[in-house]
C-alpha positions in Angstrom: 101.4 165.4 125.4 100.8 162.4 123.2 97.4 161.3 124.9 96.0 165.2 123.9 96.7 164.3 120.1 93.8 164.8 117.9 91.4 165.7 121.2 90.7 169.6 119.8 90.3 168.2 116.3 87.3 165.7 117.2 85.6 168.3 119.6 86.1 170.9 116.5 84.4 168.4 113.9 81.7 167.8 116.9 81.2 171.5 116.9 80.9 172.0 113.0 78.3 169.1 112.9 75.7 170.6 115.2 73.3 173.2 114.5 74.1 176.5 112.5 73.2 178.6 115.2 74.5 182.4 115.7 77.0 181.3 118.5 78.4 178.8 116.7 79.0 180.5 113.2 80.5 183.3 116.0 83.3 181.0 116.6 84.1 178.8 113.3 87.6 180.9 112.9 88.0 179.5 116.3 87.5 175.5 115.3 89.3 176.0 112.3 92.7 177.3 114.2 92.4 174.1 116.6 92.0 171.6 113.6 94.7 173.5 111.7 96.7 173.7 115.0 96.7 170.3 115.0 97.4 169.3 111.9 95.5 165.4 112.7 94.0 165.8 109.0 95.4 166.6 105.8 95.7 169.9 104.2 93.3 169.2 101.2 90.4 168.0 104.1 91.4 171.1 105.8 90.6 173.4 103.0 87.4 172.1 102.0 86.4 172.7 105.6 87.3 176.3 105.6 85.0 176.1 102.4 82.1 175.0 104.9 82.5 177.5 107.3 82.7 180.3 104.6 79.3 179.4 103.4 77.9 179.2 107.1 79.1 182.6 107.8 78.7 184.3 104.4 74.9 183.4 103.2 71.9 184.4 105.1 71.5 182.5 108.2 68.0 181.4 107.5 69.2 179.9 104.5 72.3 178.4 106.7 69.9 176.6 109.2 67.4 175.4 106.8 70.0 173.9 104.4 71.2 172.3 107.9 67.5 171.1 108.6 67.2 169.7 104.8 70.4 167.8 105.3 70.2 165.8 108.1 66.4 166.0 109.7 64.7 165.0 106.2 65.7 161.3 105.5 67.7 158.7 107.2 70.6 158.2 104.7 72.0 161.3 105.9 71.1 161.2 109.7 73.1 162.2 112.7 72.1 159.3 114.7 74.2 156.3 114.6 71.6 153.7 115.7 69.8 155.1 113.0 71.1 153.5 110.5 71.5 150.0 112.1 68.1 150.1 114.2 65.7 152.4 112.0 62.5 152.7 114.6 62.7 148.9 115.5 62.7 148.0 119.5 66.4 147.2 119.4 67.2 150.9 119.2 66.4 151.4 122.8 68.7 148.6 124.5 71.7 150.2 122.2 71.1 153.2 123.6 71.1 152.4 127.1 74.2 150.0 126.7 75.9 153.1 124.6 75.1 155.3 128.0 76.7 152.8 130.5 79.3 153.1 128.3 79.8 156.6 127.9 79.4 156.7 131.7 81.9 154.0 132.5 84.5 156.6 131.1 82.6 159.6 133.5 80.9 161.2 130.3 77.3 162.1 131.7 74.6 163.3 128.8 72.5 165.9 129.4 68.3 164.7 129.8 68.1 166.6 126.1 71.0 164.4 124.6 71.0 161.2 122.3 73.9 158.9 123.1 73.7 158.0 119.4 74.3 161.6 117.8 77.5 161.8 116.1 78.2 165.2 117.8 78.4 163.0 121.1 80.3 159.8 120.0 82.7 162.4 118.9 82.7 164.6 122.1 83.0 161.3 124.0 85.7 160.3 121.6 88.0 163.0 122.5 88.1 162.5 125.9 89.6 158.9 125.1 93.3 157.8 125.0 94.3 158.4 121.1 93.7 154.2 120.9 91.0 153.6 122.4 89.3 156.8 120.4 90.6 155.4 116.7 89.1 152.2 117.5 85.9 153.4 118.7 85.4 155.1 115.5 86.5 152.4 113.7 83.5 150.4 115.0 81.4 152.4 112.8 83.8 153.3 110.4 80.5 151.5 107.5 77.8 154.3 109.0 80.4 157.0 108.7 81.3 155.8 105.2 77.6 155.7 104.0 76.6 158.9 105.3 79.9 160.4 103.7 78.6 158.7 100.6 75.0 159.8 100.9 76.3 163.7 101.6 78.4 163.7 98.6 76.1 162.2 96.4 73.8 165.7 97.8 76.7 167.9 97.3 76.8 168.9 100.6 79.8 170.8 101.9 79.3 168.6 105.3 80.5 165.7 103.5 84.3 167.3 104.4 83.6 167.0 108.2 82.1 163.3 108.1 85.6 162.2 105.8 88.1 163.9 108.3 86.3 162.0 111.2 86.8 158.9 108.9 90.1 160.2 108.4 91.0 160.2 112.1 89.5 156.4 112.6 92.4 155.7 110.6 89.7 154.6 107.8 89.8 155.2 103.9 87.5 157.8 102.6 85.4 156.6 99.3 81.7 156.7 98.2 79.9 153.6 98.7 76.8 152.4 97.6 73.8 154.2 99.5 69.8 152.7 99.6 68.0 156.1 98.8 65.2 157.2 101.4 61.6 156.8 100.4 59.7 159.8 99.7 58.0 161.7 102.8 54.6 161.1 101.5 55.4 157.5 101.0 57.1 157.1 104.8 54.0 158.8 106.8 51.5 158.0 104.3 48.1 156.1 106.3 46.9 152.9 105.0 43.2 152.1 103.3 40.8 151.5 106.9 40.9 147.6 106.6 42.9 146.8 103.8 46.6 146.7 105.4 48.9 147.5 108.2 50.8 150.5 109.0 53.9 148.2 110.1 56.5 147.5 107.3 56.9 144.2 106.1 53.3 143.3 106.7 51.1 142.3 103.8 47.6 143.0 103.1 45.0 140.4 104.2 45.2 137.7 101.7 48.7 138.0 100.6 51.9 135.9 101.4 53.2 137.2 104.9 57.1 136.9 104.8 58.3 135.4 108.0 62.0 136.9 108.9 64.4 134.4 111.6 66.6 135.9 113.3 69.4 133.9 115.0 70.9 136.0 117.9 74.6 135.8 118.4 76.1 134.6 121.6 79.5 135.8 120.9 80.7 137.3 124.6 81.6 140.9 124.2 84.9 143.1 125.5 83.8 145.3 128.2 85.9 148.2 126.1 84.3 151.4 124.7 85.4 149.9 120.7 83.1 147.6 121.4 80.4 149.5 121.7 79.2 149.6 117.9 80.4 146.2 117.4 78.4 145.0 120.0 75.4 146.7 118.2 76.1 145.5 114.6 76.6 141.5 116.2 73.3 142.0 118.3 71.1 141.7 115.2 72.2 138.6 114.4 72.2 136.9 110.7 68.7 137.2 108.7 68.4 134.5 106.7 
């Protein structure tokens, strides 16, 4: 009975996460009696989660799915995606994915073609299939994401913010605001450069300028073949920028 502790709750928040679809605002009375049922989170997180799912089911769902879209598909401090936040776009992305897949498969979790291993609806589905542990401390790995996404949510005024602090909650982490980088404008992100006067790669100067030069020293630290590891061995793999 112990090893089922907490397993509804994580697949609940998973649920409440994804997209505001007409199924799922069918069955939010349904997620909230598992996470009450429960009990993994306290009564004050629990509340202001009922206060999500009454604006998801009580304004107009157009409204519902675009706030959704505005929240977490229109800048990176408040993305879904883990590696996100550690990787950006850079090349490194793509070997944390595949190592977070081995993982996931280790434990007999398959992903769908469609799904990210990165998405925080998955690290949590994947999360409660895991001995009560082994699932704290694999979302305590990334326990500094969680915590600036929380930060970045609340600092919107987003209801969500609730959902991201009870999965904090149940990594056994504290919940407070941290200090967030704010995203650069849309125009600014996918605006083109002058023909011939620049590069369309960050961190590259225009001709004539200083080019800065970044060293990376790549740690060698071996690496436990758990499923905690699996964000630690992210963070470690980009090594010290000096």
């Amino acid at each position: 009975m112990k090893e089922k502790i907490n397993r509804y709750t994580l697949r609940a928040l998973a649920a409440l996460l994804g997209y505001p679809d007409a199924e799922l605002r069918a069955h939010v009375g349904e997620l909230l009696q598992a996470i009450d049922a429960e009990a993994a989170i306290p009564v004050a997180r629990r509340t202001e989660l009922h206060a999500l799912t009454v604006e998801l089911t009580r304004l107009d769902p157009m409204e519902v799915e675009a706030r959704y879209v505005e929240t977490f598909d229109r800048g990176r401090a408040t993305s879904l995606h883990m590696f996100e936040h550690i990787h950006g776009d850079s090349r490194d992305r793509g070997p944390a994915m595949v190592d977070l897949v081995q993982t996931y498969e280790k434990a007999g979790l398959f992903l769908a073609p469609e799904e990210l291993p990165d998405h925080l609806c998955v690290v949590l589905e994947f999360a409660s299939t895991q001995p009560p542990q082994l699932a704290t401390a694999f979302l305590g790995e990334m326990a500094h994401i969680l915590s600036a996404i929380f930060s970045a949510l609340l600092q919107r005024g987003s209801p969500y913010a609730a959902v991201v602090a009870a999965v904090l909650e149940l990594a056994g982490q504290r919940v407070q605001a941290v200090a967030i980088v704010a995203d650069e404008a849309m125009d600014e992100v996918w605006q083109e450069p002058e023909a011939f006067d620049g590069c369309s790669t960050k961190g590259q100067s225009k001709p004539g300028e200083a080019q800065p030069i970044h060293i990376v020293r790549k740690s060698t630290a071996p690496i436990a073949a758990t499923p905690a590891s699996a964000f630690a061995k992210v963070d470690r793999a980009q090594g010290a920028r000096i």
